[in-house]
C-alpha positions as a Python dict, from the first residue, in 0.01 Angstrom:
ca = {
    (1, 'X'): (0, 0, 0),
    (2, 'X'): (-10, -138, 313),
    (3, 'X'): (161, -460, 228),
    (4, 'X'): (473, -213, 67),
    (5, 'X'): (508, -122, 453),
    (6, 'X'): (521, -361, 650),
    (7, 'X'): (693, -707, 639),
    (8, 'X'): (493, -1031, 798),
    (9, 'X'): (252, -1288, 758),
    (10, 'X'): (-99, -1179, 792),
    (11, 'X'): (-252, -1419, 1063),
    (12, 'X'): (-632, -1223, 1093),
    (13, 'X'): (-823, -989, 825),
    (14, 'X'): (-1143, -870, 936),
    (15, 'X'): (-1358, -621, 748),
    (16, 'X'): (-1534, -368, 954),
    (17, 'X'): (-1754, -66, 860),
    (18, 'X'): (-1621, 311, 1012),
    (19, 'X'): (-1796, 588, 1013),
    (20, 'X'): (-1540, 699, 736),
    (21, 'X'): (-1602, 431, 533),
    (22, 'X'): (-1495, 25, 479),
    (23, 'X'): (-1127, -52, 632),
    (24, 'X'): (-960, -364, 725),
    (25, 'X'): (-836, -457, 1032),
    (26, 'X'): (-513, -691, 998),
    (27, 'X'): (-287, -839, 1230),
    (28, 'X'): (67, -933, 1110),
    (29, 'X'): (312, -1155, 1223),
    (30, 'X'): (701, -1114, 1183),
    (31, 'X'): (975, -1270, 1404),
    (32, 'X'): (721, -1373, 1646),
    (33, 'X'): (599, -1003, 1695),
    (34, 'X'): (214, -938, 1637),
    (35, 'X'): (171, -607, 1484),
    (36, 'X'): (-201, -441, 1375),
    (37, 'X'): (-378, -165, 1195),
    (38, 'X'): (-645, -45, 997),
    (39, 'X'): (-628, -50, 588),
    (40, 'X'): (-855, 184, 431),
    (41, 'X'): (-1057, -32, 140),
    (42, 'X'): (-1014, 185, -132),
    (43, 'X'): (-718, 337, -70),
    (44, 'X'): (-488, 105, 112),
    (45, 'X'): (-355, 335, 306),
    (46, 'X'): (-282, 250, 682),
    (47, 'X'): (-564, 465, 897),
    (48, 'X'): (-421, 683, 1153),
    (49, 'X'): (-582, 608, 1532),
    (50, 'X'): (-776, 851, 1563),
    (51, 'X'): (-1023, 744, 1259),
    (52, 'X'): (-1108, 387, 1440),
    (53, 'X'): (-1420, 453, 1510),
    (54, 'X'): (-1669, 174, 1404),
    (55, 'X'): (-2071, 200, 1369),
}
């Protein structure tokens, strides 16, 4: 899912443990431009800010 949205070359992947569940952090590259968020595990979906909190 998250790889649909958003164009780059993923340059860090770190798997962390929320207090929603397992997500991804990723950082992206494009054009020189370092871009992040979270990935839900299961779902791919990109997590909204406000759900980054990690145990």
């Amino acid at each position: 899912m998250a790889k649909k949205n958003y164009v780059g070359q993923a340059v860090k992947v770190d798997k962390l443990t929320l207090e929603t569940g397992v997500a991804y952090r990723i950082r992206l590259v494009n054009n020189g431009h370092v871009k992040g968020g979270l990935v839900d595990a299961t779902s791919g979906k990109l997590l909204p800010r406000k759900t980054w909190s990690i145990k």
